[in-house]
Backbone bond lengths (Angstrom), bond angles and torsions (degrees), N, CA, C in turn:
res aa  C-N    CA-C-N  psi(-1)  N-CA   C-N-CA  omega(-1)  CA-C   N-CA-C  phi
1 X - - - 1.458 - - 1.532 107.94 -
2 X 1.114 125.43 121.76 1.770 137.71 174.62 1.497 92.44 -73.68
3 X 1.119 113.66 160.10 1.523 134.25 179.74 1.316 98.07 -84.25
4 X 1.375 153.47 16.33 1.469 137.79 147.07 1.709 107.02 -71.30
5 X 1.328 107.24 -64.83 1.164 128.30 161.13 1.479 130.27 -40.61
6 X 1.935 106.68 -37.99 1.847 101.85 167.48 1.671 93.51 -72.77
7 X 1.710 150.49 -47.18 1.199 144.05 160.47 1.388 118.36 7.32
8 X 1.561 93.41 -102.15 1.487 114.35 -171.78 1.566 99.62 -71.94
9 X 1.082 155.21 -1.25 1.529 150.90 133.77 1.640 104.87 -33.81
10 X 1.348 103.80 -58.28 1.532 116.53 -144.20 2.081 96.34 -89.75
11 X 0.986 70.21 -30.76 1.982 90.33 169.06 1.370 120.61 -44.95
12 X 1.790 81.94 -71.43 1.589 106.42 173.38 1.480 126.67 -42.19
13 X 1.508 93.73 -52.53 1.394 117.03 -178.39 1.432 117.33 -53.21
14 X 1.259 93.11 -56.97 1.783 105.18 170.68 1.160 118.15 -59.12
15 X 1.180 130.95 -3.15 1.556 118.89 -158.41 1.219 87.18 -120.31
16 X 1.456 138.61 -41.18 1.603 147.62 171.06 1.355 102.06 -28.64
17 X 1.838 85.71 -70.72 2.025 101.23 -171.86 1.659 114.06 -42.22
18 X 1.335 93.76 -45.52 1.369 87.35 -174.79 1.544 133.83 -84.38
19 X 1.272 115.90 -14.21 1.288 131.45 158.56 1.757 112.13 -50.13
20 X 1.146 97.63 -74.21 1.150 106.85 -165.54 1.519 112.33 -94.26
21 X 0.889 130.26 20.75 1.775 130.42 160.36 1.521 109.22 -132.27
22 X 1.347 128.07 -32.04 1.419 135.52 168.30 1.540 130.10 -91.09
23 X 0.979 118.39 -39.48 1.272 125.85 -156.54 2.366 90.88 -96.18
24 X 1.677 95.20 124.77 1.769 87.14 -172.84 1.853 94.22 -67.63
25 X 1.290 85.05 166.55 1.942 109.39 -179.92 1.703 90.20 -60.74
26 X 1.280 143.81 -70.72 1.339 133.49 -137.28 1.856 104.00 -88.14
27 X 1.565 111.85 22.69 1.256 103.73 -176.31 1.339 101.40 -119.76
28 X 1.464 125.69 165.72 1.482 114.73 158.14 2.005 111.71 -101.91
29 X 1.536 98.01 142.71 1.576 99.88 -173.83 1.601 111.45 -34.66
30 X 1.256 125.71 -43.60 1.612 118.25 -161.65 1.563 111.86 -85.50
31 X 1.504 107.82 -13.82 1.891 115.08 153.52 1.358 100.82 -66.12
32 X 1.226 123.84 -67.74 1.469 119.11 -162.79 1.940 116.94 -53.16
33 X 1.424 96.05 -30.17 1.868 112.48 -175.31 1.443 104.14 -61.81
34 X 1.519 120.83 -40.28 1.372 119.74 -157.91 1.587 79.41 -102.88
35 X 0.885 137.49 -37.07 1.831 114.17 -175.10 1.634 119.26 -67.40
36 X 1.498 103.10 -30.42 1.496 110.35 160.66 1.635 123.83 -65.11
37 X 1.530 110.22 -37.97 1.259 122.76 163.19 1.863 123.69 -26.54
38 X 1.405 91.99 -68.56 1.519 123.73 -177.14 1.141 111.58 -38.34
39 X 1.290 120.00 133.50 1.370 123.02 -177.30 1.531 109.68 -105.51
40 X 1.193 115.16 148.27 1.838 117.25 -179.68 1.796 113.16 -44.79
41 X 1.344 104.62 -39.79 1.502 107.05 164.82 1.396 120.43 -71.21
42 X 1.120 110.51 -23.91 1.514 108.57 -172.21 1.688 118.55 106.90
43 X 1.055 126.86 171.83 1.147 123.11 -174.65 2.251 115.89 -163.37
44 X 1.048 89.69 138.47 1.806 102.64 -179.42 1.454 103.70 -46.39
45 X 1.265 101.96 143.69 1.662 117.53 172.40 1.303 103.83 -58.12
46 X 1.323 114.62 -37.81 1.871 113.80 -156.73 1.493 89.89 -83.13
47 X 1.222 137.74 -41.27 1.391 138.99 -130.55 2.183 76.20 -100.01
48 X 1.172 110.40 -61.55 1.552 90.64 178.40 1.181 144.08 -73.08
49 X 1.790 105.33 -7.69 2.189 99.92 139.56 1.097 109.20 -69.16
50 X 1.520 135.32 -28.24 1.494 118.95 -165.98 1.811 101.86 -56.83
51 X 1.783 96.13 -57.58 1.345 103.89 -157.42 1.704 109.57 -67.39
52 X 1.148 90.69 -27.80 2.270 101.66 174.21 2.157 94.89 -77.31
53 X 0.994 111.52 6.89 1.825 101.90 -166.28 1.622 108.34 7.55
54 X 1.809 93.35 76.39 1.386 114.75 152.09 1.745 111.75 -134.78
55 X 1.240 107.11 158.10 1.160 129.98 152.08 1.738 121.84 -12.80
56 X 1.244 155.05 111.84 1.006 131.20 141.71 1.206 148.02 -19.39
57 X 0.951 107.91 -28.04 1.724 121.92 174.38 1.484 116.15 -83.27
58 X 1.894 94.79 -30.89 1.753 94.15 -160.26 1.593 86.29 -72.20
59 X 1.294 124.89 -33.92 1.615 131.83 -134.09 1.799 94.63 -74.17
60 X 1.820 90.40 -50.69 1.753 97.76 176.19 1.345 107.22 -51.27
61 X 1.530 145.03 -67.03 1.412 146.82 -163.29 1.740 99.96 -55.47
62 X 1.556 102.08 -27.90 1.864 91.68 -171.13 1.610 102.74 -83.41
63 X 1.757 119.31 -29.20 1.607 109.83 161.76 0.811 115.56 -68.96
64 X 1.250 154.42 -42.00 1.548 156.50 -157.14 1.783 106.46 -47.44
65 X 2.387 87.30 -63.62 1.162 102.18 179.08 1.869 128.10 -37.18
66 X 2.142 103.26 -50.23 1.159 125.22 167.85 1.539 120.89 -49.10
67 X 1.473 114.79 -35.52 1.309 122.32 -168.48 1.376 85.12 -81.01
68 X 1.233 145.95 -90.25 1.528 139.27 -179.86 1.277 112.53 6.08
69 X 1.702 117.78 -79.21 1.012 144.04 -161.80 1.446 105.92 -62.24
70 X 1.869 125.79 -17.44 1.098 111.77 -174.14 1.540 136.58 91.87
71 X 1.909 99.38 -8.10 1.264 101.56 164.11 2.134 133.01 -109.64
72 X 1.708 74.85 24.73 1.797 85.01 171.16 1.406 112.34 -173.93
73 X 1.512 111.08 175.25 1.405 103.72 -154.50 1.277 88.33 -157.54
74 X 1.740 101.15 144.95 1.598 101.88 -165.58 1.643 108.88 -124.85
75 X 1.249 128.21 129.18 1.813 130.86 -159.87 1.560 84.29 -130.13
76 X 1.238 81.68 162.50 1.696 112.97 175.78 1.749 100.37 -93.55
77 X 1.562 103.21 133.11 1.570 118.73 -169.73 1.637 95.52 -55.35
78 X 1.171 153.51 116.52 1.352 147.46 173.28 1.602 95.11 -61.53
79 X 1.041 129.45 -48.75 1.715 114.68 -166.96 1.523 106.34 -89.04
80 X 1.754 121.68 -7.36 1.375 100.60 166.14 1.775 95.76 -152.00
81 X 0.983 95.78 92.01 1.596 112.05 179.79 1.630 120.72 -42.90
82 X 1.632 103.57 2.76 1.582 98.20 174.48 1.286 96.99 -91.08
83 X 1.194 125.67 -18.03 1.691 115.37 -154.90 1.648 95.13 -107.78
84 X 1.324 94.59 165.80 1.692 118.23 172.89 1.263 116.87 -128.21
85 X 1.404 114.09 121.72 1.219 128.85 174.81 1.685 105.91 -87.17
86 X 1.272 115.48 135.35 1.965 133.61 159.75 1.352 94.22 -98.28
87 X 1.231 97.80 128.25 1.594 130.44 158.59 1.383 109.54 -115.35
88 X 1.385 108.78 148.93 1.560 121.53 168.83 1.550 111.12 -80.13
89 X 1.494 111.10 124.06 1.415 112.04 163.77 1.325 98.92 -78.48
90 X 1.759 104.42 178.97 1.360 116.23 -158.97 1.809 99.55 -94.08
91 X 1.267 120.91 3.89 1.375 119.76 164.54 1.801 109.61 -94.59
92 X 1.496 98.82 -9.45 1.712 100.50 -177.91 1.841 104.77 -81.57
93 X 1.896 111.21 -39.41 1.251 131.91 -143.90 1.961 75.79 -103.32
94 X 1.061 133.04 31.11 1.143 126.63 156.52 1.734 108.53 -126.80
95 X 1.344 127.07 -23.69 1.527 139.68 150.73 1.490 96.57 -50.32
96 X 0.737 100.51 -80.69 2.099 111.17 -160.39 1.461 92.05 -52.31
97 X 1.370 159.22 -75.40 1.559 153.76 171.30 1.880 102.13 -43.24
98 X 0.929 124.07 -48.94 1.705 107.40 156.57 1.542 123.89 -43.31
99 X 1.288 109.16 -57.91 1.440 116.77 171.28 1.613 132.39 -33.16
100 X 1.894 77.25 -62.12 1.746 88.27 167.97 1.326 127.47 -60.80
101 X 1.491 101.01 -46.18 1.777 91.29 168.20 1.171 115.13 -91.59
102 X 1.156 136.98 15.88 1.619 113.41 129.50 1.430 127.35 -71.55
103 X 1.131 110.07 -24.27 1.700 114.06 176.85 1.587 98.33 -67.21
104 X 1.185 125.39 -52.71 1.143 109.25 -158.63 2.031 117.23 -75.43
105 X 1.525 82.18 -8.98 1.742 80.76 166.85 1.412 128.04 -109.46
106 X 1.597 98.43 23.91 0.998 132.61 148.98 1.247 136.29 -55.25
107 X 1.617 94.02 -71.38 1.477 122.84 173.05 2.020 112.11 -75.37
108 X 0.846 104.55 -11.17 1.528 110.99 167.02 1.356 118.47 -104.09
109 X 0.999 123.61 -10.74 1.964 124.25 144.88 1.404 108.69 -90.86
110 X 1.509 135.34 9.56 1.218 126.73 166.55 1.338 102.94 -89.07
111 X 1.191 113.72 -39.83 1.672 127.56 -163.95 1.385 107.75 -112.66
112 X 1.585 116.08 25.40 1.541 118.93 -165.07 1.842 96.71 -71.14
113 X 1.896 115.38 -46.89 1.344 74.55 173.51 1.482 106.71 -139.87
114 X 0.857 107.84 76.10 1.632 138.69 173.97 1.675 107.00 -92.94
115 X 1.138 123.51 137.85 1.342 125.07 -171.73 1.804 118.90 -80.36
116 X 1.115 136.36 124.43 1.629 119.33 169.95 1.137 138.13 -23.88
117 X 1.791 124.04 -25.52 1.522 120.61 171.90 1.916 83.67 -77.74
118 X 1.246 134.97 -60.51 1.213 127.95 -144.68 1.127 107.96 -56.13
119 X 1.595 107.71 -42.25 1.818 104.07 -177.32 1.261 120.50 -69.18
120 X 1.416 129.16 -19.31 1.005 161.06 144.36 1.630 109.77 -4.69
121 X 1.701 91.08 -75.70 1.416 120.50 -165.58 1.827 102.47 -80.71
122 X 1.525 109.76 -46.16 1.570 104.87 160.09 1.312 132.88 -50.25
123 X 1.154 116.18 -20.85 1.647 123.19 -176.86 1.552 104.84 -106.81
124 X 1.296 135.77 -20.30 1.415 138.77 139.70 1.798 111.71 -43.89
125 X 0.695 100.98 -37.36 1.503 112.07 -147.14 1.889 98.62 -89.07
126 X 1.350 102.30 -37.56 1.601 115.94 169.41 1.440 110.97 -74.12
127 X 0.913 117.95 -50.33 1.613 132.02 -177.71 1.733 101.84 -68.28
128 X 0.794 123.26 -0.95 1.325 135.17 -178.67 1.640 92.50 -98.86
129 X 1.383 96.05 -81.27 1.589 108.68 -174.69 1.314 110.70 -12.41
130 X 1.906 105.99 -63.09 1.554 126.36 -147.68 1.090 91.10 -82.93
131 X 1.457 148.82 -26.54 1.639 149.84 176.53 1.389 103.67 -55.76
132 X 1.161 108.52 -60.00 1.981 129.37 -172.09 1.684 93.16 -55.30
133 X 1.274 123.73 -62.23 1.211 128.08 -154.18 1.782 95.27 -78.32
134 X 1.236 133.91 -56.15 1.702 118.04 154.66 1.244 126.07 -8.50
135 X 1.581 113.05 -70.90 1.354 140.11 -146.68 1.188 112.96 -72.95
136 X 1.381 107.75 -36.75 1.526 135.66 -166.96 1.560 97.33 -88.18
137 X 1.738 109.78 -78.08 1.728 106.27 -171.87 2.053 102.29 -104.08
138 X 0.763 128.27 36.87 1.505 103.88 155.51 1.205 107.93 -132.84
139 X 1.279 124.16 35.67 1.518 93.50 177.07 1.718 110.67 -78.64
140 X 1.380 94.95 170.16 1.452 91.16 170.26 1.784 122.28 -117.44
């Protein structure tokens, strides 16, 4: 397998897992992506199409939707009044702590029986990956 192919394998894979073991039934995946996104402080409109690599426009129509729904809330940047910061409401910051612990019982039927040096060396080995893959395409 060439590394285009380990990619979109590993892509695929991920995107399966997470659909269908993480992400709840009454949401759609790209609500759930940007609510996981969100940081407890909150975070810039621009900075979360960058980090979702969407569109500006799409990113606003996908908060709007969230703000409706009650799981975010949108303020004016106090130190630069053009921008808008999304924050997680406390019905959003109960999605995103669902998430995680579904991920993580995720990641414990991945490694259910895999030994402690191995997982060890697998979770080195990812964290590696995701460093390389930063370093290389996100900078800003």
């Amino acid at each position: 397998m060439n590394h285009g192919e380990f990619l979109i394998s590993f892509l695929i894979d991920l995107q399966r897992i997470f659909r269908t073991e993480v992400v709840p039934k009454d949401l759609p995946y790209s609500q759930v992506q940007a609510i996981v996104i969100i940081p407890s402080d909150g975070i810039e409109m621009s900075e979360l199409s960058w980090t979702l690599g969407l569109d500006n426009s799409t990113v606003t129509r996908l908060i709007e939707r969230l703000e409706v729904k009650g799981f975010v809330k949108r303020t004016k940047n106090k130190s630069d009044k053009r921008s808008i910061i999304v924050s997680l409401k406390r019905k959003g910051m109960s999605i995103q702590k669902n998430v995680e612990k579904k991920l993580d019982e995720v990641g414990k039927q991945i490694f259910f029986e895999t030994s402690q040096s191995q997982k060890e060396i697998s979770l080195e080995n990812l964290s590696s990956f995701q460093w390389e893959l930063r370093k290389t395409f996100l900078k800003r």
